[in-house]
C-alpha positions as CSV (number, residue, x, y, z in Angstrom):
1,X,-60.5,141.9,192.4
2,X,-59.0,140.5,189.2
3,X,-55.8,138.2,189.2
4,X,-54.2,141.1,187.3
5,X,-55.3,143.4,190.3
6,X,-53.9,141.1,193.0
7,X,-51.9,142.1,195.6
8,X,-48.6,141.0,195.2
9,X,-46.1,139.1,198.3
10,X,-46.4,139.4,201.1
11,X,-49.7,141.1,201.3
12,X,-50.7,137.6,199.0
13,X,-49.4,134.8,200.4
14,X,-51.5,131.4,198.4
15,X,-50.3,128.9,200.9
16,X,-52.3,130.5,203.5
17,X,-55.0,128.5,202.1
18,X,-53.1,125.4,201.3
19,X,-51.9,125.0,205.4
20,X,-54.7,122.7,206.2
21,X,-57.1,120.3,205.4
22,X,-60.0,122.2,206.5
23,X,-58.8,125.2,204.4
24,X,-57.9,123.1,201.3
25,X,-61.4,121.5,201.6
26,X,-63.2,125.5,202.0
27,X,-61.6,126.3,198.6
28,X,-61.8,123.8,196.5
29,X,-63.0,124.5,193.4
30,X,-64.7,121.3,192.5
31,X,-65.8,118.4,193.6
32,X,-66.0,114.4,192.8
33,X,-68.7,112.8,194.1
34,X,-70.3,109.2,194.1
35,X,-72.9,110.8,191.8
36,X,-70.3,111.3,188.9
37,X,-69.5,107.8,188.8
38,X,-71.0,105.4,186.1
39,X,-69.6,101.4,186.4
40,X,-69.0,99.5,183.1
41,X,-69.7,95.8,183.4
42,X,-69.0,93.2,180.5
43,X,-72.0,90.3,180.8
44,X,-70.8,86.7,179.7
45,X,-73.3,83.5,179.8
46,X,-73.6,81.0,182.8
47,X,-74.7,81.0,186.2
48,X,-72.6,82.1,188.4
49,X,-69.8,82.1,186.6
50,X,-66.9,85.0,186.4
51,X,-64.0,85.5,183.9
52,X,-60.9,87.0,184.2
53,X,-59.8,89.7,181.7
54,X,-56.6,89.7,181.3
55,X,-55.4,92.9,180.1
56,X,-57.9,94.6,182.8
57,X,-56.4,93.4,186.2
58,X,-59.1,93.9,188.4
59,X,-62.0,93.9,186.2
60,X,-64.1,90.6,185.0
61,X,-66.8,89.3,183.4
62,X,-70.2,88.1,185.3
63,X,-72.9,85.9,184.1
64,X,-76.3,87.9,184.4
65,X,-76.9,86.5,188.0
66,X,-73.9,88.0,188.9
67,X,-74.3,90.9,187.1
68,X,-77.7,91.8,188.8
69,X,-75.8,90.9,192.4
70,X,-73.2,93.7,191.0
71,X,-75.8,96.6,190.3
72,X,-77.3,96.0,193.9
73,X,-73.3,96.5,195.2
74,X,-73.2,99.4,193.1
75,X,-76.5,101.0,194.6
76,X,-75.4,99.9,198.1
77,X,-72.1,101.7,197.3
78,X,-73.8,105.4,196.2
79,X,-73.1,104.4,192.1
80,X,-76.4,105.6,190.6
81,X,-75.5,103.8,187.1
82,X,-74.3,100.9,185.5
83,X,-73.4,100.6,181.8
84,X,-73.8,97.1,180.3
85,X,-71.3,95.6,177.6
86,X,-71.9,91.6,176.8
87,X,-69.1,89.1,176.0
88,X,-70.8,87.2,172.8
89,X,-70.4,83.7,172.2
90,X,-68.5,83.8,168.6
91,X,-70.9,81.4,167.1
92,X,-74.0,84.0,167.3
93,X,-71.8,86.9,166.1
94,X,-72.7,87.2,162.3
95,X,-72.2,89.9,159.0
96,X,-75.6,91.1,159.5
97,X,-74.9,91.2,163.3
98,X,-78.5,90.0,163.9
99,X,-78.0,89.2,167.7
100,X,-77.7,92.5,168.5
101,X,-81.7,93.4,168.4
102,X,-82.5,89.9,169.8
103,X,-84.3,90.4,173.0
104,X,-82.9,87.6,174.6
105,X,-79.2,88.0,174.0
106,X,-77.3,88.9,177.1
107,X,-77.7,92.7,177.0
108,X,-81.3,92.4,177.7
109,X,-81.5,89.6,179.7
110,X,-79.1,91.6,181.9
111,X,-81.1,94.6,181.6
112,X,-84.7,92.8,182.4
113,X,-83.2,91.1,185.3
114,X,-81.4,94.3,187.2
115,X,-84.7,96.2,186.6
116,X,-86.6,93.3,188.2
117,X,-84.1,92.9,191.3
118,X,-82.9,96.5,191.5
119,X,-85.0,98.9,189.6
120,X,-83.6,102.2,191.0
121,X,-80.9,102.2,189.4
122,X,-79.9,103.7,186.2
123,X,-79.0,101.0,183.5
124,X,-77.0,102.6,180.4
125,X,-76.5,100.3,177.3
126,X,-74.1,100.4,174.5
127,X,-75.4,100.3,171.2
128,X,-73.0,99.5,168.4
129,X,-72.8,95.7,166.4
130,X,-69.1,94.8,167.0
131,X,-69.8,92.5,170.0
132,X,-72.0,91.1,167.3
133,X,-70.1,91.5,164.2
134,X,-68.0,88.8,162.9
135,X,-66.0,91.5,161.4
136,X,-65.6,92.9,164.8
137,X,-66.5,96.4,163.5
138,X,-69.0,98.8,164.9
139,X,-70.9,98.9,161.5
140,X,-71.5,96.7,159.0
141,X,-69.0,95.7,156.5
142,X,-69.9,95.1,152.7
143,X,-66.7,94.9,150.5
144,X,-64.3,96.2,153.1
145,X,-66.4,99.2,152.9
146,X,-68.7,99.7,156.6
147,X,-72.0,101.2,155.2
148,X,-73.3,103.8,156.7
149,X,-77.5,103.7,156.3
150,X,-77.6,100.3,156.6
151,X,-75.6,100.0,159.9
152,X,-78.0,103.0,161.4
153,X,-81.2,100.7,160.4
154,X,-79.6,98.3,162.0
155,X,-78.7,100.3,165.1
156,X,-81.9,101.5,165.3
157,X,-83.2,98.0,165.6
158,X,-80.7,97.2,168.3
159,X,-81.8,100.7,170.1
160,X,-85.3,99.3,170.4
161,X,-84.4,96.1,171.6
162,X,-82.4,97.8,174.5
163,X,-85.5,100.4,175.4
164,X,-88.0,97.7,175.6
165,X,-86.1,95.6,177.6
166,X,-86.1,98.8,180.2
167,X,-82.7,100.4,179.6
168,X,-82.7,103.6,180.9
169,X,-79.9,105.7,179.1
170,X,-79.0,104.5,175.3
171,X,-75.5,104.9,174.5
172,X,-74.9,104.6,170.8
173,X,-71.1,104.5,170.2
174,X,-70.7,103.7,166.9
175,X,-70.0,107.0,165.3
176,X,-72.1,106.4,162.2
177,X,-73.7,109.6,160.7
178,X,-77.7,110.3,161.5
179,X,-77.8,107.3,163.5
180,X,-78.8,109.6,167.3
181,X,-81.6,111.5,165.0
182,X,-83.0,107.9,163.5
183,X,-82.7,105.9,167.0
184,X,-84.7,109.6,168.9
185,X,-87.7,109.1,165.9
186,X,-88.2,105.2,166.1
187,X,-88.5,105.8,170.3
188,X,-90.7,108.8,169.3
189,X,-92.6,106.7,167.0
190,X,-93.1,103.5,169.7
191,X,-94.1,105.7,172.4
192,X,-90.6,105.7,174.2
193,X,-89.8,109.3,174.7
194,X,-88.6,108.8,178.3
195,X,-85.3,106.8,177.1
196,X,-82.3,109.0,177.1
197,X,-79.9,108.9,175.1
198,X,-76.3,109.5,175.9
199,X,-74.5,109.9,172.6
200,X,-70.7,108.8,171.9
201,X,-70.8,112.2,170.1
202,X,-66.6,112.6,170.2
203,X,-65.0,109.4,170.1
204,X,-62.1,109.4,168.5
205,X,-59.7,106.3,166.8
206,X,-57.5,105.4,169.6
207,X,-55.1,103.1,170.8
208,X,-56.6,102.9,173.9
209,X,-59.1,100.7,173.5
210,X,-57.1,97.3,173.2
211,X,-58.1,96.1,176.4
212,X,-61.4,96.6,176.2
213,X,-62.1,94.7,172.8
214,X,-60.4,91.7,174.5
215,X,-63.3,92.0,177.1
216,X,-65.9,91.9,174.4
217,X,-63.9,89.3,172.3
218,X,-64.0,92.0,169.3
219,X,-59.7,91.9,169.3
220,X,-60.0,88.7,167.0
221,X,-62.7,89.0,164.8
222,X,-61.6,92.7,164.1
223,X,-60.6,93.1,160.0
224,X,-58.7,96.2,159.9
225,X,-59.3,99.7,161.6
226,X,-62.1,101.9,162.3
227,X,-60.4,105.0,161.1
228,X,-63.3,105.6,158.4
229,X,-65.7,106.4,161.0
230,X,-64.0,106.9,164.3
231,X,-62.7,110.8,164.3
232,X,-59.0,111.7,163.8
233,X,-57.3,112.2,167.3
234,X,-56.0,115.6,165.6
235,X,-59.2,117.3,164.6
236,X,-60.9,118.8,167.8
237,X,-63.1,121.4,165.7
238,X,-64.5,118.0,163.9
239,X,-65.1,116.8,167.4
240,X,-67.3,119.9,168.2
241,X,-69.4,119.6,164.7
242,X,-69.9,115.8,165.9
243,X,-71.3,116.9,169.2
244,X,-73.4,120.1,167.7
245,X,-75.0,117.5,165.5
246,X,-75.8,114.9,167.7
247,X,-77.5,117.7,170.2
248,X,-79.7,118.7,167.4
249,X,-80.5,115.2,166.7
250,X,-81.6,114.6,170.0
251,X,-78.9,113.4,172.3
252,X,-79.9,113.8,175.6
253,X,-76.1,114.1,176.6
254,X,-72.9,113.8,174.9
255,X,-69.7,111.9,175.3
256,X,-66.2,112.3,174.7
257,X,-64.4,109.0,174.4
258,X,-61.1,108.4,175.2
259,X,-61.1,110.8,178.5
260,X,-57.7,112.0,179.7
261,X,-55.9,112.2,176.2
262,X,-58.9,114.3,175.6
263,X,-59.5,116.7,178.6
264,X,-59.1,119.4,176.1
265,X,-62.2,118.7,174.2
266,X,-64.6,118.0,177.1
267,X,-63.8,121.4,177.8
268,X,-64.7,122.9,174.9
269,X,-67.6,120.7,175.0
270,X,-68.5,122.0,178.0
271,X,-67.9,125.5,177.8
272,X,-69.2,125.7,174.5
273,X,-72.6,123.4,174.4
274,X,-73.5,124.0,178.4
275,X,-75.3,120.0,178.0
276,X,-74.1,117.1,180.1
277,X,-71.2,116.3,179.5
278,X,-69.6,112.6,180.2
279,X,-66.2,111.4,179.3
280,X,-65.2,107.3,179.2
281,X,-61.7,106.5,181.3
282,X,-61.2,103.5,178.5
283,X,-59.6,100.5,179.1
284,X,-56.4,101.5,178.1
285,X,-56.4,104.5,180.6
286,X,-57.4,102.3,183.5
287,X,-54.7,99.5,182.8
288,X,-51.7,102.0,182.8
289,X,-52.9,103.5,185.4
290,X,-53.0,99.2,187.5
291,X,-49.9,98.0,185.5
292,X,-47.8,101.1,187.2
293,X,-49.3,100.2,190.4
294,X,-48.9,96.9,190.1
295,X,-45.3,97.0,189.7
296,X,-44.9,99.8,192.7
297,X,-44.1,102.8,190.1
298,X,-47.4,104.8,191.6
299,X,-49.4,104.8,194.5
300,X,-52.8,103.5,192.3
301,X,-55.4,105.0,194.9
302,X,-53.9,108.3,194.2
303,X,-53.6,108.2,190.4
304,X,-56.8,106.5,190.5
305,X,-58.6,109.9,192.5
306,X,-56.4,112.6,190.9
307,X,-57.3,111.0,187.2
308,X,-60.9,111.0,187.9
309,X,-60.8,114.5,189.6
310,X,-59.3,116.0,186.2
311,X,-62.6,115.2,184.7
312,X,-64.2,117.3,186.9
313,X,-61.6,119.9,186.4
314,X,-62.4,119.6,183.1
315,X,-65.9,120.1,183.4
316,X,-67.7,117.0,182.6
317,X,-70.8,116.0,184.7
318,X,-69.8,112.8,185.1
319,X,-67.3,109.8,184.0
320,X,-67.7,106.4,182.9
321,X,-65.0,104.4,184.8
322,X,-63.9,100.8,185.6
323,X,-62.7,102.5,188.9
324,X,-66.5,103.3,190.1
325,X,-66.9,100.5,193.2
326,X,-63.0,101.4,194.3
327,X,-63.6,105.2,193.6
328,X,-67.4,105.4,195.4
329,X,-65.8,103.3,198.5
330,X,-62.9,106.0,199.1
331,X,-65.0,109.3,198.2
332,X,-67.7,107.7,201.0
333,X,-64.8,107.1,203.4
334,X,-63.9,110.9,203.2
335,X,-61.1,110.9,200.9
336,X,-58.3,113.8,201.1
């Protein structure tokens, strides 16, 4: 029977299904599981040593020892995946962003060392040069101009660095053009064809990545914008064309980054490319959502579950979130 077809009141009464938990629970058409959930963690140097972000209450930075204690919480807690962002000491960041395919910067130390303590778990990386850029961009910048083949050589570089140091999903998020088909040939080429790669294919220029650059320590050293690569919050069709490409470049799975300004296009992504489909709850997202319940505006465990439930209304497969630990511990507890 179609809606159109439907019986009207009081033969069709909705809230007949509505009256109960166990009712609610039989009908509901999707839902958000510990499985969805991908963790973000920024890696700093030290031993044993945290830091405090301030513009992300809630969220800090580990040294790698720390970092490999978190992935073994995050298994414990269901979380089947971490993605890894490092914090780089501002004397090793550099125009030519060299430290970025150095196997021992923090990345892949981080990487090597969860594998060795905790080697079930899925450990995604994010490959783009601003934590290593002195002009704090994702590419590299000749003349106030970020070139675009040069960057992907170098990306493809970094890409390797990350694969042989065990990474397990490749997240290039740098929205250079060719750079997914030029990383998927050089893993071809080295015998790496296992690595996935989860491509930023949609990520758009958004204000809601403030936070987050603080937590890199790109909001400094950035010259500028990154509107010349970065998509145009208004153009979804551009969006798709980004995603079709990367697909036939060989993205394993896609991305659209920011999430909730964008639940529109992870739809269409869905719908239209059937692939995985993952969107990032950014920085900016997740500190709205703890400065509101910080000052007793919202209740923050429920905007916290209803915001990562409209990814799944949305259709995405998954969700990269800061809210994972917080999130998995309330979906195991039987949240309502």
């Amino acid at each position: 029977m179609t809606a159109k077809s439907a019986p009207g009141f009081p033969a069709s009464r909705p809230r007949r299904l509505r009256r109960t938990p166990a009712l609610r629970a039989l009908v509901r058409e999707d839902r958000l599981s510990v499985d969805d959930l991908i963790w973000p963690v920024f890696v700093c140097d030290g031993d044993n040593a945290t830091q405090e972000i301030a513009s992300m209450p809630g969220v800090i930075r580990r040294s790698v020892d720390l970092t490999v204690e978190a992935a073994a919480e995050a298994q414990a807690a269901g979380i089947r995946a971490i993605c890894l962002f490092p914090y780089t000491d501002g004397t090793l960041k550099t125009d030519d962003c060299a430290e970025a395919w150095n196997p021992e910067n923090l990345s892949n130390r981080a990487t090597r060392a969860i594998k060795a303590a905790v080697p079930d778990i899925a450990i995604m990386t994010d490959v783009a040069l601003d934590p290593y850029n002195a002009q704090g961009h994702d590419g590299i910048l000749r003349d106030g101009v970020i070139v675009n083949d040069d960057s992907v050589a170098a990306l493809v570089k970094m890409a390797m660095a990350q694969a042989e140091a065990g990474a397990d999903i490749l997240g290039p998020s740098d929205m250079m053009d060719g750079r997914i088909g030029a990383i998927r040939s050089a893993l071809e080429d080295a015998g790496l064809c296992d690595v996935t790669i989860m491509s930023y294919a949609a990520k758009y220029a958004s204000a809601f990545y403030g936070p987050f650059r603080d937590a890199v320590g790109a909001s400094g050293a950035l010259k500028g914008d990154k509107k010349t690569y970065q998509l145009d919050p208004l153009n979804a069709d551009e969006g798709l064309r980004c995603v079709a490409r990367d697909i036939a470049e060989g993205a394993d799975m896609v991305m659209v980054k920011p999430g909730m300004p964008y639940l529109d296009l992870c739809a269409k992504v869905k719908d239209r490319f059937g692939v995985p489909t993952f969107a990032y709850q950014v920085s900016g997202e997740y500190a709205m959502i703890r400065a509101a319940a910080g000052n007793g505006w919202i209740d923050g465990e429920k905007a916290m579950m209803e915001s990562l439930m409209a990814f799944r209304r949305a259709g995405c497969d998954g969700v990269l979130t800061y809210f994972a630990p917080e999130a998995a511990r309330l979906i195991r507890a039987g949240w309502e």
